[in-house]
N, C-alpha and C positions, 0 to 999 in steps of 0.2 A: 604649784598646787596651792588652793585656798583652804585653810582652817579654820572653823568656828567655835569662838568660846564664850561661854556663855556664863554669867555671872549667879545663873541658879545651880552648877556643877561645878565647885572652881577644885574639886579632886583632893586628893593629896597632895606633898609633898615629898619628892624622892633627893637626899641629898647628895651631890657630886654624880649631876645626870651626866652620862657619856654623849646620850644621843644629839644630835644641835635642835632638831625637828622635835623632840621632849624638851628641851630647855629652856627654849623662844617661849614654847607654849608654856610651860610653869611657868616660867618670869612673868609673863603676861597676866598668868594668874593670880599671882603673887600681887602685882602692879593695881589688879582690880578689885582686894582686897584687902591694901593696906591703904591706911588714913595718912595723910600729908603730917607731919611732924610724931607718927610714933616711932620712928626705927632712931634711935640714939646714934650718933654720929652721922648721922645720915638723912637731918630732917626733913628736907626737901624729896625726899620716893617717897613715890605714891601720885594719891588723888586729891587734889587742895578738899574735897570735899563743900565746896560752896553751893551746891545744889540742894543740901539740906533743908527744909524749912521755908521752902521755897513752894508756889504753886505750881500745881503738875506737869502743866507745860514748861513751864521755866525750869523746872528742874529737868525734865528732860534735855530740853536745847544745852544746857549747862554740862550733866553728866556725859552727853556726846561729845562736846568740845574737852574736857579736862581728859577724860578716855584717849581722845585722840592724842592730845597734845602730853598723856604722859607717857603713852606708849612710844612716840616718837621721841622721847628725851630717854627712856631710859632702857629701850628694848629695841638697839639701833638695827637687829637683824632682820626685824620685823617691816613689812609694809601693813601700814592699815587698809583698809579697800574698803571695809563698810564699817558702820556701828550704827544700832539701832537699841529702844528702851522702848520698853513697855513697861504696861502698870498687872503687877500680880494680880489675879482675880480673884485670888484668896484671903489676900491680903490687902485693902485698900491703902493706899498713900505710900506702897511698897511699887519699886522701880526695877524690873530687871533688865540689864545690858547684856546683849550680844554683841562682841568684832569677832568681824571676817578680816583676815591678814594671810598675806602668804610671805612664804620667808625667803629671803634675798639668799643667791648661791646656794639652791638648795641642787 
């Protein structure tokens, strides 16, 4: 089964989730909203964030590679299938990501 998460909903957080299908998906959320060197001991999770500052298009091409490539480092349950970014229309020079992933032995 494929799930989509989207970077304008990233929810709550529930701690010591039971279910495996809620915790891919938390992690993942987790993953798309934390910055590369803030978690103490653990600087490397996250999103290198290099897409910043960047022109629109570059920052997209960018935000979909680091997306990809942190999901696969640090949410091995996960397959990614798609990811996509658009530009908020409320918010100019605002970027939002969606991944589609479906989750291995489910």
């Amino acid at each position: 089964m494929n799930y989509i998460i989207s970077t304008k909903d990233l929810g709550s957080i529930t701690l010591n989730e039971t279910d495996t299908v809620k915790s891919v998906l938390q992690n993942i959320r987790i993953i798309l909203s934390t910055r590369q060197f803030s978690v103490p001991l653990y600087r490397e999770f996250g999103l290198p964030m290099q897409f910043l500052d960047k022109p629109i298009p570059v920052a997209k091409a960018l935000l979909i590679a680091e997306i990809r490539d942190a999901i696969t480092e640090f949410e091995p349950r996960a397959n990614v299938l798609n990811v996509t970014a658009e530009i908020d229309e409320n918010a100019p020079g605002k970027i939002h990501a969606t991944v589609e992933v479906e989750i291995k032995d489910e």
